[in-house]
KETOR-750793 format. One line per field, with one value per atom (N, C-alpha, C): atom name; x, y, z. Coordinates in steps of 0.05 Angstrom, whole numbers. Example, Ala and Ser with C-alpha at 12.3 -4.5 7.8 and 13.67 -1.06 7.14 Angstrom:
<rs>
at	c(N/CA/C/N/CA/C);
X	c(264/246/264/257/273/258);
Y	c(-114/-90/-66/-45/-21/1);
Z	c(156/156/156/142/143/157);
</rs>
This chain:
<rs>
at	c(N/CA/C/N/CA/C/N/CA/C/N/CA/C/N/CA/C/N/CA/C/N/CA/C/N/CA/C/N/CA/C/N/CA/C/N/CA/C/N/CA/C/N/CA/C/N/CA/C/N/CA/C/N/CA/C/N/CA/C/N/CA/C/N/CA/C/N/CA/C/N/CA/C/N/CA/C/N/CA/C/N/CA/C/N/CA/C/N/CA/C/N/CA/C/N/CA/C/N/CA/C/N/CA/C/N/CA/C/N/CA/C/N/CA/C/N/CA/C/N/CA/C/N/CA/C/N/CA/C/N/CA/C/N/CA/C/N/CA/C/N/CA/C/N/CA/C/N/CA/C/N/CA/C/N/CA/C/N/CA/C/N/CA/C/N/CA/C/N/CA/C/N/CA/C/N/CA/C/N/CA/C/N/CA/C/N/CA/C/N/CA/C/N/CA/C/N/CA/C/N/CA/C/N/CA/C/N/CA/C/N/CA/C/N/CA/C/N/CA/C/N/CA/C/N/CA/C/N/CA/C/N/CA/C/N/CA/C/N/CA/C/N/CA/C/N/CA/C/N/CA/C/N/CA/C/N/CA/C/N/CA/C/N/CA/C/N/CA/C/N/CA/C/N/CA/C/N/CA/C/N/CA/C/N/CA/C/N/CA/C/N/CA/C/N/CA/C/N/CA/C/N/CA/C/N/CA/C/N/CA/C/N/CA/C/N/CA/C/N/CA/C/N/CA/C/N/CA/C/N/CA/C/N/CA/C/N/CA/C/N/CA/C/N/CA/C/N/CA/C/N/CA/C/N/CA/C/N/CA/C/N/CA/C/N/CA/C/N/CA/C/N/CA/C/N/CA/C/N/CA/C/N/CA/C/N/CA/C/N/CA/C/N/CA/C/N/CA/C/N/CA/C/N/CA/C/N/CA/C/N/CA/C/N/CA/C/N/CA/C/N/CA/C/N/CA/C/N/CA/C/N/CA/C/N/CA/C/N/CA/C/N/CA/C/N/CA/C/N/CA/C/N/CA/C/N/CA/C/N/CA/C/N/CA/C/N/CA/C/N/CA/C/N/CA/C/N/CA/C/N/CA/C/N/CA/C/N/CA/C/N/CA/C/N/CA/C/N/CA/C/N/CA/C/N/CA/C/N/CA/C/N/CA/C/N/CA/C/N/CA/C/N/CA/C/N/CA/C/N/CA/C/N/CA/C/N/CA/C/N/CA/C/N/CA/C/N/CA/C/N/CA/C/N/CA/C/N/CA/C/N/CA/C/N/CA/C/N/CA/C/N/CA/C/N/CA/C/N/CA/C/N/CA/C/N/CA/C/N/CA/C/N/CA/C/N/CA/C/N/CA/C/N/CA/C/N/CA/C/N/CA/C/N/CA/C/N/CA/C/N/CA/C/N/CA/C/N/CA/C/N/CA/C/N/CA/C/N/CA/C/N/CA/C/N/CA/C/N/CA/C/N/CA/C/N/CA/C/N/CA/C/N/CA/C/N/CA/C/N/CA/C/N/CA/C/N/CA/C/N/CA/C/N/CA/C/N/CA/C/N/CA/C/N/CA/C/N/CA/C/N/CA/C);
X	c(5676/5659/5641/5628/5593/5607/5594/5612/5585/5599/5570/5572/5542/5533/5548/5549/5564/5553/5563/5556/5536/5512/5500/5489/5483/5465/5441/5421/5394/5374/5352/5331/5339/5335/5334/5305/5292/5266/5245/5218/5201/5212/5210/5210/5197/5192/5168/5178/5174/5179/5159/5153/5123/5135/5126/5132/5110/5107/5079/5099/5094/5095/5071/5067/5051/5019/5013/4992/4990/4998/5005/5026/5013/5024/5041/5063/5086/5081/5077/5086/5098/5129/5143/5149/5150/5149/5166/5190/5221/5215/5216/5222/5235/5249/5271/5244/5257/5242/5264/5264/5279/5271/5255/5241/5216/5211/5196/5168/5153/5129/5134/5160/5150/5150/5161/5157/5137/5122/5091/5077/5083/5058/5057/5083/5080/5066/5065/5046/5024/5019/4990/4979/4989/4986/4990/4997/4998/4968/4965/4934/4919/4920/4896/4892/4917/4914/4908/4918/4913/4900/4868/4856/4843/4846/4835/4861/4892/4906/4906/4919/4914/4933/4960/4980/4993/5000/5019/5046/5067/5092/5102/5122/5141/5156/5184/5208/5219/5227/5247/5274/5300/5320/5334/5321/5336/5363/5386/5414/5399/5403/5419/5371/5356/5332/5322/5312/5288/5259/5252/5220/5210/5199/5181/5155/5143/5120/5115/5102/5107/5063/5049/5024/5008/5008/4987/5003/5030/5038/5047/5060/5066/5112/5105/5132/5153/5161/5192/5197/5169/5171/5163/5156/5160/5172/5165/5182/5208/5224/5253/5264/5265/5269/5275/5253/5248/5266/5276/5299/5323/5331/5355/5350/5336/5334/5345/5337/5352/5380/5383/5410/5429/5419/5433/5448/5428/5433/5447/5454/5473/5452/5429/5422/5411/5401/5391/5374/5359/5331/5320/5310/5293/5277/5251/5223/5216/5208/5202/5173/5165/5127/5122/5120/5111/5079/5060/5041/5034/5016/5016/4979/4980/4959/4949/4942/4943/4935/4944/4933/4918/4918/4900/4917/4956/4966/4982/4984/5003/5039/5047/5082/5091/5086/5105/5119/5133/5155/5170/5185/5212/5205/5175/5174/5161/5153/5148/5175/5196/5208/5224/5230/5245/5223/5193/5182/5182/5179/5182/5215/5224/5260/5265/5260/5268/5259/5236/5216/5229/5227/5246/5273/5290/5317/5316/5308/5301/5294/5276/5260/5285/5297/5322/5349/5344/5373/5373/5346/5344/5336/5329/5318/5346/5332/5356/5372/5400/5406/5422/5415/5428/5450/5476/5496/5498/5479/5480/5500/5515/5537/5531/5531/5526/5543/5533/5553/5564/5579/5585/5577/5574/5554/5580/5588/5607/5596/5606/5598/5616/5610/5641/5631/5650/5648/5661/5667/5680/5669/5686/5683/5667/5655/5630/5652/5676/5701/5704/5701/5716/5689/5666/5635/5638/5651/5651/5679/5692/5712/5695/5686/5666/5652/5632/5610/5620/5645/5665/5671/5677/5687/5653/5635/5612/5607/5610/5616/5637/5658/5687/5685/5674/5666/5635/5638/5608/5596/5581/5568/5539/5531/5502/5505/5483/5474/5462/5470/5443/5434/5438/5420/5449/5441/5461/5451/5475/5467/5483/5472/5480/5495/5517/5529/5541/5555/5560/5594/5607/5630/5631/5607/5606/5578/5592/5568/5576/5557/5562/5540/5551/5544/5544/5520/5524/5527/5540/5551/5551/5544/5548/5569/5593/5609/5616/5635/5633/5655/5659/5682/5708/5712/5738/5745/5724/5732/5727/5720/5726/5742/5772/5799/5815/5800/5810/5787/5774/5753/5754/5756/5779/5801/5813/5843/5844/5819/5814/5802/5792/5774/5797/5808/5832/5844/5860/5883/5868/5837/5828/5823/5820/5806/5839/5858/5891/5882/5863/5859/5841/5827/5798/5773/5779/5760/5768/5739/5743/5726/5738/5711/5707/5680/5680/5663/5673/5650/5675);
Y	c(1672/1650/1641/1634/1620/1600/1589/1569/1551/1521/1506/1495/1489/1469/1450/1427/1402/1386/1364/1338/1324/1312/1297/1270/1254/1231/1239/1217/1221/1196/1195/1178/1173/1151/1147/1143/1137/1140/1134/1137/1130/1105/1099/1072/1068/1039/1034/1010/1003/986/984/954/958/941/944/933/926/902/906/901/922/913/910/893/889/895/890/881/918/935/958/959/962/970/991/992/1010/1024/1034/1032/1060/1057/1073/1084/1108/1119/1138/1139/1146/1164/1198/1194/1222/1229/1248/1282/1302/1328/1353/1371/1380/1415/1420/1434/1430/1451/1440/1436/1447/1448/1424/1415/1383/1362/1363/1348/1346/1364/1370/1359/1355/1349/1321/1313/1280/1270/1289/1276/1283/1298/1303/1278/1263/1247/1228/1223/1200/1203/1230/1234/1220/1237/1223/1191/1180/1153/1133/1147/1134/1146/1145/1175/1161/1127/1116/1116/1123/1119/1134/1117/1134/1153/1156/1176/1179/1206/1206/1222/1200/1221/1226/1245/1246/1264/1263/1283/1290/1312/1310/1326/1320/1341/1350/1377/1380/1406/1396/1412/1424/1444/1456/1458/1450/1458/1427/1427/1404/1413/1386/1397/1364/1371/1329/1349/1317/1317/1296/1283/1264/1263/1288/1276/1262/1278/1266/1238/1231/1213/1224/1211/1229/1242/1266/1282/1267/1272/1258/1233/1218/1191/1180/1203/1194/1208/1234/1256/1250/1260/1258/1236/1218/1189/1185/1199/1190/1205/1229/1248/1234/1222/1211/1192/1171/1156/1172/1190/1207/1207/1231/1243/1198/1189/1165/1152/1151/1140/1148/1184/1201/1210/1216/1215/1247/1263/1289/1291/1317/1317/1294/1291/1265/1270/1260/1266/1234/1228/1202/1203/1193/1190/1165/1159/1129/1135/1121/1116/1096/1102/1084/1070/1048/1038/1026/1034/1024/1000/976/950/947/962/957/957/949/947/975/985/1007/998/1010/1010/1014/1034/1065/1070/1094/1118/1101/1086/1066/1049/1040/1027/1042/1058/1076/1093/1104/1110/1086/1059/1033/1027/1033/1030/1045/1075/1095/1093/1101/1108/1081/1060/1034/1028/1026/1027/1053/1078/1094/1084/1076/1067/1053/1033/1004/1007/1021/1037/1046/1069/1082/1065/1051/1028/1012/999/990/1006/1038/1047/1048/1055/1061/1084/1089/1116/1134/1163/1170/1193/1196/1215/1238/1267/1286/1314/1313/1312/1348/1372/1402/1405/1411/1423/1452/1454/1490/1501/1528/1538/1542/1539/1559/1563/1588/1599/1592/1576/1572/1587/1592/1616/1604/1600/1587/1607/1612/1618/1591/1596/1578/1554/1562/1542/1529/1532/1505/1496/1503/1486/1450/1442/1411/1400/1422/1420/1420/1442/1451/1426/1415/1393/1364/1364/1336/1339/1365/1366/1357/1368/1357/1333/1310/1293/1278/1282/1277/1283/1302/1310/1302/1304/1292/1318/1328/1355/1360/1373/1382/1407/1411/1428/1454/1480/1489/1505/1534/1553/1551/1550/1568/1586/1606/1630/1634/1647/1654/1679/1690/1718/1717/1740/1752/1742/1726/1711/1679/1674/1639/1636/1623/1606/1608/1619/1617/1609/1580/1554/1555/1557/1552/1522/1516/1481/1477/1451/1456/1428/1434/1407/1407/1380/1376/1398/1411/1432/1418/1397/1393/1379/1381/1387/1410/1421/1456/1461/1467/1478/1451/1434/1412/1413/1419/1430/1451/1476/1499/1501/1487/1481/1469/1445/1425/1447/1462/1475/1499/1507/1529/1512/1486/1480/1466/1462/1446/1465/1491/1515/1535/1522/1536/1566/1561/1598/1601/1603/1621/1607/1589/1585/1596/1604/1616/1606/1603/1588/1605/1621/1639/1614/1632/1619/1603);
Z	c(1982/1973/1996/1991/2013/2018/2046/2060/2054/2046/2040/2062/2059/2082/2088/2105/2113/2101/2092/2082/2108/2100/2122/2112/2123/2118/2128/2108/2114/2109/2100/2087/2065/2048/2023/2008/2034/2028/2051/2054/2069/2083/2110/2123/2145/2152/2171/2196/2212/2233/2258/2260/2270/2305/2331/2345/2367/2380/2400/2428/2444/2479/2495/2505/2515/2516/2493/2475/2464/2468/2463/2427/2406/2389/2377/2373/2356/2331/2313/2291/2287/2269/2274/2243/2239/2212/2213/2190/2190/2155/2160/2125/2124/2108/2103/2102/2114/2118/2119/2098/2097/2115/2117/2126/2146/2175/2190/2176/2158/2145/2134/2122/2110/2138/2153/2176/2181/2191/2201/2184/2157/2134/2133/2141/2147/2160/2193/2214/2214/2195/2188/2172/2150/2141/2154/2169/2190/2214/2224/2243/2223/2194/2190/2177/2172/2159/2187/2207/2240/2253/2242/2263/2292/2289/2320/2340/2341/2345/2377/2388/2416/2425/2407/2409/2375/2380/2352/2357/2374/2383/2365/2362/2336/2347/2332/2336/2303/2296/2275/2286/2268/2265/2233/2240/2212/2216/2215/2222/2247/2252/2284/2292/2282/2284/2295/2314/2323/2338/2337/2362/2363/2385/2394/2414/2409/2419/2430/2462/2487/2464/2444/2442/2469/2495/2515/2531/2523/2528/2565/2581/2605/2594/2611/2590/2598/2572/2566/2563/2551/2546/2521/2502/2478/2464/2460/2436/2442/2463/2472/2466/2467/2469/2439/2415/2392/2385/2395/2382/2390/2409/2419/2399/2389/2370/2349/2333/2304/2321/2339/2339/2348/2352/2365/2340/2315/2288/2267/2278/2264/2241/2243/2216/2217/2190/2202/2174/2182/2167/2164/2182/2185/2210/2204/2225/2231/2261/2254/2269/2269/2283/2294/2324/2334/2331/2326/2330/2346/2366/2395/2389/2396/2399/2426/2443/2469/2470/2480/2491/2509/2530/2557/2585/2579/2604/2605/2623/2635/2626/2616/2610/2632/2652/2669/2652/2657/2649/2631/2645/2633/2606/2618/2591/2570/2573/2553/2535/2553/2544/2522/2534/2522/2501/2500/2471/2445/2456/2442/2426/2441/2428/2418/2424/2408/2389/2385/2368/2336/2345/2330/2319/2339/2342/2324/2317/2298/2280/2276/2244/2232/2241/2231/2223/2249/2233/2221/2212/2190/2165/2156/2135/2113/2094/2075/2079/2069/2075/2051/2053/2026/2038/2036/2037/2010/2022/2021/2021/1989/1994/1971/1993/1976/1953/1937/1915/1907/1901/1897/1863/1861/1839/1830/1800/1779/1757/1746/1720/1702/1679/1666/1634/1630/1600/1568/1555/1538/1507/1485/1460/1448/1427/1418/1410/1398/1387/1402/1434/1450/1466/1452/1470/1472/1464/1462/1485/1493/1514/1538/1540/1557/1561/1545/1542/1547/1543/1547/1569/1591/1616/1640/1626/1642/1642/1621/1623/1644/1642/1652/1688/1696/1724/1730/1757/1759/1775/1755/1756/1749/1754/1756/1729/1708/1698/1700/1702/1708/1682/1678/1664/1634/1619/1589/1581/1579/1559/1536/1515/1492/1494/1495/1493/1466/1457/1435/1429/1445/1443/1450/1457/1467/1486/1513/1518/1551/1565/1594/1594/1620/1632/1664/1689/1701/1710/1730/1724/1763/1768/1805/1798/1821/1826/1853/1857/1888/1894/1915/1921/1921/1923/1932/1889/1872/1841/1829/1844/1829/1816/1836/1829/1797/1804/1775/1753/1758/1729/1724/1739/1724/1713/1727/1710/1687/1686/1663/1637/1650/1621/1613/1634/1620/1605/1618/1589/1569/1571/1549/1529/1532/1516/1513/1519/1515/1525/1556/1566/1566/1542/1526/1549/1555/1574/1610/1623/1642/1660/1691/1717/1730/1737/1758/1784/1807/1832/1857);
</rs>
């Protein structure tokens, strides 16, 4: 059997958190990326909705994959910072983007770094969050006589649908459930179907 992915937290949706240091503006943009091309497409949408902006740091992580960008900032005072912000919050697939507006006064290093990653930090701990929880694929088979066993057990489990087919003795159902209800919704559809029903996967 395929080993599924891990359960992770993430975004539940777009979120925003705005902060000023020293007359120097924040604004911090948090939204779920499951892939590096969707990351990037964010901060594309962000250059251009902020095209006077005087920096556009950003970091994402999605599972064992990251990347940041300091954007002209001096190194290691914005991207990094903004990733210690994700990995700090526990959260994954998620890209976040500070947009910097310069005020006129100098931060140094420190305060740049205490704007950047905080600024992130804060966005994230306050966004919404959704627990991303993989499901495993089964094939379940049933004679056309016990389709309402079958159809009462998708109900009864909390399962995902996928493809039906018509064969020449019943009705194979691909169906996704959480792994640790597998082994009880096979069992459930054998004794509900007295056998005739069958779970592959």
């Amino acid at each position: 059997m395929t080993e599924l992915p891990a359960p992770f937290t993430t975004l539940a949706g777009p979120h925003r958190h705005d902060a000023v240091t020293l007359n120097s503006e924040f604004l911090a943009f948090a939204e779920r990326a499951d892939t590096p091309e969707e990351a990037l497409a964010h901060l594309a949408a962000l250059r251009e909705r902020y095209p006077g902006a005087t920096h556009h740091c950003w970091a994402y992580r999605i599972g064992p994959a990251y990347r940041f960008s300091d954007d002209g900032e001096p190194g290691g005072t914005a991207g990094a910072p903004i990733l210690r912000a994700i990995e700090g919050q526990g959260v994954d697939h998620v890209m976040v983007a500070v947009v910097r507006f310069y005020g006129g006064v100098k931060l140094g290093t420190g305060g740049l770094v205490r704007a950047y990653g905080g600024t992130a930090a804060e966005c994230l701990r306050t966004a919404p969050r959704l627990e991303v929880r993989p499901r495993q694929k089964l094939t379940a088979r049933v004679p056309f006589e016990h389709l309402s066993v079958l159809y009462h057990l998708l109900g009864t489990f909390d399962t995902a649908r996928g493809e039906e087919t018509y064969t020449a003795s019943g009705v194979e159902l691909t169906v996704e459930v959480y792994p640790e209800e597998a082994g009880a919704f096979a069992a459930a559809l054998r004794d509900g179907t007295r056998g005739a029903g069958e779970v592959e996967g």
